[in-house]
N, C-alpha and C positions, 0 to 999 in steps of 0.2 A: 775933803773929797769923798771919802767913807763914809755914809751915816750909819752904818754899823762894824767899825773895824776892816770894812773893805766895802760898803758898800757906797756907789753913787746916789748924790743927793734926791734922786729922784725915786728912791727905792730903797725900802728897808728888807732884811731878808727873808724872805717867807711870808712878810706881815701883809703884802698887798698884792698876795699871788694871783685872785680873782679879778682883780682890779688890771690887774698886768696882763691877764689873759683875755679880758677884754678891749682894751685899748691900744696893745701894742700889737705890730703887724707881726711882728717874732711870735705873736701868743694866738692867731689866731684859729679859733674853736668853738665848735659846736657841743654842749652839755645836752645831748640826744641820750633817747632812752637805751643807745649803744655807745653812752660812753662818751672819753673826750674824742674828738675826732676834728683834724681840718677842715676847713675851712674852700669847697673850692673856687679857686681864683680864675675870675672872667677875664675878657679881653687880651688874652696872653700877658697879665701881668703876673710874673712869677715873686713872688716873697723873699727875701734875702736868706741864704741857708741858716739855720736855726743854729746860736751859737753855745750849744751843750755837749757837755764832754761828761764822762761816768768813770767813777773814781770805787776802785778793788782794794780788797787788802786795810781798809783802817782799821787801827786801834776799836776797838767797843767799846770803847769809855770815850770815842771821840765827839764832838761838838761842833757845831754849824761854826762857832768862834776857831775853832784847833782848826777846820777849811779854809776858812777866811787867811788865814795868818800863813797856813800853806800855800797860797795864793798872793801873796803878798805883793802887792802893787797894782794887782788886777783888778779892774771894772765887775763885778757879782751883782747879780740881778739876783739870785735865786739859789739858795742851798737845799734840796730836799733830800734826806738820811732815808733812807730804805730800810724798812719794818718788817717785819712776818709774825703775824699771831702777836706782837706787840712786841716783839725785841728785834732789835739791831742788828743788820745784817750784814757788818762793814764795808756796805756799797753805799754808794751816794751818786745825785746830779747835781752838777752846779751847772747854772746859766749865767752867761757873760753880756756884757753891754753890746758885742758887735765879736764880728768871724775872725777876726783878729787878735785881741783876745784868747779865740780857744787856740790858735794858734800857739802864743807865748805859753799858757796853759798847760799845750800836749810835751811842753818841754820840760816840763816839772813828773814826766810819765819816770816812776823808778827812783823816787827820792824819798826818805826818809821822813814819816811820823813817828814822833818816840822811835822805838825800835822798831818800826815796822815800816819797811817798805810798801810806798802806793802804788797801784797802774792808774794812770789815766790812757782814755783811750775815749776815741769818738763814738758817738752813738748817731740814733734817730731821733727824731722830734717826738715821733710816737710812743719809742720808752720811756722819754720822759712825762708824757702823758696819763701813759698806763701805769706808773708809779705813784700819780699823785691818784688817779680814781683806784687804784689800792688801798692809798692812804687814808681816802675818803669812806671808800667800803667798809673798811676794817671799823672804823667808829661807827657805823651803823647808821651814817647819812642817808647814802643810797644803796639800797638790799640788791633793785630790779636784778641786775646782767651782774654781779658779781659770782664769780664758779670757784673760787678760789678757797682754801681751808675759812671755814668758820672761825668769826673770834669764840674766844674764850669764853667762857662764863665769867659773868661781873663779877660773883664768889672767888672762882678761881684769880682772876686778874690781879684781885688785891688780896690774896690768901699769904702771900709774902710778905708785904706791906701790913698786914696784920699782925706779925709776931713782932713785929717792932715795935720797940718802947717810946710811946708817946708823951712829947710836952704840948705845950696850947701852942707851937708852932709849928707851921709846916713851909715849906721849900717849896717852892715854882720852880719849873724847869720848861726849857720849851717855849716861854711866851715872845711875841712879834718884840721886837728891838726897840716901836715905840709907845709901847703900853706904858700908863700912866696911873696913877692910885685910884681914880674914877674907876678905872676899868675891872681892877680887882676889886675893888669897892662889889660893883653890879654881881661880878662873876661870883662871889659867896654873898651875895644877897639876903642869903635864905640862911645866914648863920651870923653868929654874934662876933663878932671881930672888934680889935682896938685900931681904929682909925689911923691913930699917931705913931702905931709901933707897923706899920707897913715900910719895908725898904726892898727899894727897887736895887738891885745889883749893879753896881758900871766898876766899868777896870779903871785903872788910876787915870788914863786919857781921858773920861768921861765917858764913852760911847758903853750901851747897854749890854750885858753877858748874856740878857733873855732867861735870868732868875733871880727871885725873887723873894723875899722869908714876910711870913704874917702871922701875926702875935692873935689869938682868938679867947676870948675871956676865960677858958678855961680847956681842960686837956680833953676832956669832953667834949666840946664844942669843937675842937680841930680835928678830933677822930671822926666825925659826924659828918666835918667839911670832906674829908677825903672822898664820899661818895662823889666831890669833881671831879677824881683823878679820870684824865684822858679826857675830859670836854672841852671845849676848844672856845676861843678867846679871839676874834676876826677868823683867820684861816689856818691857825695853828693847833692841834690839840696840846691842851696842857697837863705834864706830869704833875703828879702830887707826890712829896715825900716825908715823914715826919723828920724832926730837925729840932736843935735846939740852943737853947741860948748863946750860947759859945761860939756855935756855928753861924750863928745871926751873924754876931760881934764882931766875926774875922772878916765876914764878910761886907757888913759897914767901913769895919776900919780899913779893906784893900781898898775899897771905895774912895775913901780924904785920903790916899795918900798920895 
């Protein structure tokens, strides 16, 4: 039923946000030089009320997976994690397959992640709009109408990630649910990677965690790759983090089990 741990087979999460905003009537929008914005609807026909609900209060170590799993048995169309300057801001939207849905959804408002209680609670169609051309801002897609804090300096961004002690591998985080070795293949193009030592992450059901480890000929070579960290992979941007052996391993082996 899930093609990603809760998602319907028609939709992975996050991985075909533009694709969903164009073809479904739930999505529909104009990418004008103001922005995402409605669509409007002729002949009095009105759109069915847009089924997103916006979720306070998570953990910062939480993940589109740790949602899903709070969500558990619900139809998800759509996780997007809410950012500022590039961190975490324990808010999120998630979109549902239909109004009913955010329904069962809004009953889940006040229930425990790890130790921390969520709100859910309804929103607009246009917050969740205005969160993704945030998201899109922030990576330096579209500059025009964005008024909001400038990102960071690329120095600064990865000035942390810097003192960290690197092997020739590095960790994905973030990627669409169905990226495949091609993909990562393309996306470090531009650096010397071992083809054979690329493993994609899935929890023991199969379905993908959206990270990812990759072995690059040398420890050099993967500090080099880091210049992708935060460039994006279909609609996603992707983290980079050094990583290593050990940490592959564990993560192969939750893999077969």
């Amino acid at each position: 039923m899930l093609g990603s741990g809760g998602v319907s087979d028609g939709y992975e999460v996050g991985s075909k946000r533009q694709r969903m905003m164009e073809s479904n009537p739930y999505f529909a929008v104009s990418s004008g030089p103001s922005g995402f914005q409605p669509y409007s609807y002729g002949g009095g026909f009105q759109p069915p009320a847009f089924p997103v609900v916006r979720l306070r209060g998570l953990p910062f170590n939480c993940t589109d997976i740790d949602i899903i799993k709070f969500f558990a048995g619900l139809d998800i169309v759509d996780v997007l994690l809410v950012n500022k300057n590039g961190r975490f801001t324990g808010e999120a939207f998630v979109v549902f397959a239909g109004s009913m849905q955010v329904e069962f959804a809004l009953q889940r408002d006040r229930q425990n992640m790890g130790r921390r209680y969520v709100e859910v609670f309804r929103c607009k169609r246009q917050d969740y709009y205005n969160a993704i051309a945030a998201e899109v801002n922030y990576e330096g897609i579209y500059d025009t109408d964005y008024h909001g804090s400038p990102p960071p300096s690329k120095a600064k961004r990865f000035s942390d990630k810097d003192q960290l002690e690197y092997t020739d591998i590095l960790k994905m985080r973030g990627l669409p649910f169905s990226v495949k070795k091609p993909e990562i293949i393309e996306f470090f193009k531009e650096f010397k990677l071992v083809e054979e030592r690329i493993h994609i992450a899935c929890r023991p059901d199969g379905k993908a965690t959206g990270e990812a480890y990759v072995e690059f000929v040398s420890v050099e070579e993967a500090k080099r790759a880091m210049s992708k960290d935060k460039m994006t992979i279909g609609s996603r941007y992707v983290e980079l983090f050094p990583s290593t052996p050990d940490e592959a391993r564990r993560a192969e082996s939750r893999s077969r089990q």
